[in-house]
C-alpha positions, 0 to 999 in steps of 0.5 A: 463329640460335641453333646452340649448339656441339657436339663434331665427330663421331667415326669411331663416328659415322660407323661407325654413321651409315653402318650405320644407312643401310645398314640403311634402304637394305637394307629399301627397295631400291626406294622408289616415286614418291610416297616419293621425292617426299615426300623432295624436298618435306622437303628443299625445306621445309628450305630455305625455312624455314631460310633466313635461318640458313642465310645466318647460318650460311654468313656465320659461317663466311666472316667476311663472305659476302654474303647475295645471293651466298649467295642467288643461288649457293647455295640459288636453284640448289638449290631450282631443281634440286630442283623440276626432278627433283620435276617430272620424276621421274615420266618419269626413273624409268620403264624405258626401252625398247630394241630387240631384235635381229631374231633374238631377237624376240618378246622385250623389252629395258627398262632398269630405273633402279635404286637404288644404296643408300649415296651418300657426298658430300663438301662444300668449304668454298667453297658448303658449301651448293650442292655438299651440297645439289645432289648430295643432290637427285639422290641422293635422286630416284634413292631413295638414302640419303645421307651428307654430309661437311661441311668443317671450315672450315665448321663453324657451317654443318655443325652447323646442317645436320645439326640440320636433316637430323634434324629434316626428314627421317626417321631412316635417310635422311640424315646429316651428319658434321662433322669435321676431315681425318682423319674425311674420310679415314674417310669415304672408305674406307668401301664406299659405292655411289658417292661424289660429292667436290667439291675440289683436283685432289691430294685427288681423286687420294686419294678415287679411291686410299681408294674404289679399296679397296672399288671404290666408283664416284667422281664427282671434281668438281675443278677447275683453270685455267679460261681466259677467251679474249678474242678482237680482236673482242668486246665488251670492255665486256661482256667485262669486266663478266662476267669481273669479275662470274664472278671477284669473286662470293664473292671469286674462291672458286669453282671455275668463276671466270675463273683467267686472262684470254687477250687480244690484245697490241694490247688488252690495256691496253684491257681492263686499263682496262676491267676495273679500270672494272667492278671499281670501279662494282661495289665502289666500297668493299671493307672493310665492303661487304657485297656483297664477302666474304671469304677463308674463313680466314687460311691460304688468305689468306695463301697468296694473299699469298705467291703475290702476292708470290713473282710480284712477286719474279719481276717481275711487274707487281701492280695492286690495285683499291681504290678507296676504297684501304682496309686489308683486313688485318683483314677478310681481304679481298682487293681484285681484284688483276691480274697481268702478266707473271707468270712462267709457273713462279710458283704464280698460273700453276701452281695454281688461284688460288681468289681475286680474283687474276686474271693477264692474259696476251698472245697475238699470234694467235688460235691462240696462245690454243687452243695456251696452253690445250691445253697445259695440263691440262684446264680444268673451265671455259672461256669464250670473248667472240667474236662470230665463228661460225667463231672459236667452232666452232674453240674448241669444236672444238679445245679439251677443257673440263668445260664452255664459257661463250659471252660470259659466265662461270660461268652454265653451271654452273646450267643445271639442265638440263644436266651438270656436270662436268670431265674430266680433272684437273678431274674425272671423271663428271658431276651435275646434272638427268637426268644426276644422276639418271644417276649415282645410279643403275643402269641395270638391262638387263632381257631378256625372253624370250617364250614364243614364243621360238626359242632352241632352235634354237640349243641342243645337240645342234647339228644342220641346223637350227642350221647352216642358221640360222647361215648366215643369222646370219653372213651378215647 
């Protein structure tokens, strides 16, 4: 990979980025299927013949990424939803009909998918990849024109995306921003037709008060606790194979990872054992295991070891898997660490961990376990190992999450046919699919009337007939 180091862009970029798309978008409100369609081919060969720097670039930015997560969990669920809206975007961009009330027949009603102009997205450093490239795809199948904020702890892969994006696609269509906190406050005060970010609970609630200014429309994808429910009659082995699975794939740093693990007390050693059991024949070495990334910078590690040890200051009890019992220091690596007895005011069980720390609390009956996660606020994940219909009915039921896992973790997430989203504190609104296309577009009613329309009853100057013709109407 040769990406030679440039300056970080400056609000002038940005200014005359986003003119730039304005202009484009001005001049083309409605770009057809086939322009669409050329876009998400653009984008699709981008990927694809950049893709061993695209890992490179990611790997730099993280110290050590596994190329197979970067693989498995950035650009397989980008390429696999942009050639579902590819395949479908015929069908999705077509009006839709509605029906006429009976008194205004013959008319018609249609919904119109229109586009909205300028999406703003805004990208974490955890999948720098994923959540710019997966909101992209929708944006763009919905005919938009798109500016992405890449992260500042990300910058090798931000350089290299927007030297890309210049290259693949055509001028006015999209721009990448590189750039530190205060280009991204920038960013989310200019007067965008809907802004998309992805990252913390406190920064979403200052988007949501910089785009209030222009009413931009937002779609907050946050994040929070997400639980994993372990109920008496799982398969524990299985259970735990997926909560480690969900919880060490890029060193705990995603969004949806397992927070939290709820167990019966009776079982909870079984469990301890079992996940320590995963947790070693899946990274038997840590250090130079290059299935095993890194915590993206020293600041959120050592974050991670402040929180670590203000728990066990408080008496919680810390068990470490390391099997080969390797320093990590140097390669900001920290080995999945369990947490018992965790005193519940301790920041690993106030804030989202976004690491490989997994707390493990006890519950005595099966309802304590929904009453512990809906008093909290609302998760963007949860996931549930039970194998009892009635026992899942009830989680559903009874609990409010962004989305569910059933005996396993985190796959929901790249159902390309379905939804992404939290509610609550973990988020607002939703992408992904049909439902991106959704977001990125107006749904424009359409009425038309007919020439042999009988509205003029109904206009002035009011006589019998519009009396006679309102008896009916109220009337039903």
């Amino acid at each position: 990979m040769n990406v030679m180091p440039m300056m970080p862009d400056t609000e002038a970029d940005l200014q005359e980025g986003y003119a730039a798309l304005r202009t484009a978008a001005d001049s083309e409100r409605f770009p057809g299927l086939a322009r669409r369609r050329g876009w998400l081919d653009a984008l699709e060969q981008l990927i694809q013949h950049n893709r061993s720097a695209l890992i490179a670039a990611v790997n730099a930015d993280f110290g050590q990424r596994s190329s197979v997560e970067t693989q498995l969990g950035e650009l397989f669920p980008s390429l696999e939803e942009l050639r579902r809206a590819r395949r479908k975007l015929g069908g999705w961009m077509q009006p839709q009909r509605r029906p006429v009330s009976i008194w205004f027949r013959p008319a018609r009603n249609r919904l119109l998918p229109q586009p909205l102009g300028v999406v703003g997205i805004v990208v974490p450093w955890n999948y720098p990849l994923f959540l710019a490239l997966g909101p992209l795809v929708g944006a763009l199948a919905a005919g938009n024109r798109v500016m992405i904020k890449m992260s500042e702890l990300t910058p090798v892969t931000g350089q290299l995306l927007a030297e890309l994006v210049a290259r693949y696609f055509e001028p006015g269509l999209v721009c990448v921003i590189n750039g530190g906190p205060e280009l991204s406050q920038a960013f989310t005060r200019l007067p965008f037709d809907h802004l998309l970010f992805t990252g913390s609970t406190a920064v979403g609630r200052h988007v949501m008060r910089a785009a209030a200014d222009n009413l931009t429309p937002v779609t907050l994808e946050l994040g929070g606790k997400s639980p994993a429910i372990v109920a008496r009659d799982a398969d524990f082995a299985h259970a735990a194979e997926s909560i480690i699975a969900g919880k060490m794939f890029n060193a705990g740093q995603t969004c949806v990872a397992p927070d939290y693990v709820l167990v019966n007390a009776k079982d909870r050693d079984r469990l301890l054992a079992m996940l320590d059991a995963a947790a070693t024949r899946a990274y038997p070495t840590l250090a130079h295991n290059t299935d095993y990334s890194s915590i993206i910078h020293p600041r959120h590690y050592q974050r991670l070891q402040q929180w670590l040890a203000e728990a066990e200051a408080a008496g919680a009890r810390i068990c470490q898997v390391n099997p080969a019992a390797e320093d990590l220091r140097a390669v900001r690596k920290i080995p999945l660490t369990l947490v018992l007895d965790c005193p519940p005011h301790c920041a690993l069980m106030q804030e989202e961990i976004f690491g490989p720390i997994l707390p493990v609390l006890s519950y005595d009956r099966f309802d304590d376990a929904i009453a512990h996660v809906n008093a909290r606020p609302r998760p963007l994940a949860l996931y549930l190992f039970d194998r009892d219909p009635v026992r899942i009915d009830k989680v559903l039921q009874q609990t409010i999450s962004g989305g569910v896992c059933i005996n396993e973790t985190v796959l929901h997430v790249v159902q390309d046919a379905m939804p992404f989203g939290g509610v609550g504190p973990s988020g607002m609104g939703h992408y992904h699919g049909y439902e991106g296309f959704l977001t990125f577009s107006k749904l424009k009613p359409v009425f038309e009337q007919s020439r042999w329309a009988g509205t003029w009853l109904t206009r002035p100057p009011y006589g019998r007939a519009v009396q006679w013709l309102l008896r009916l109407m109220l009337r039903g």
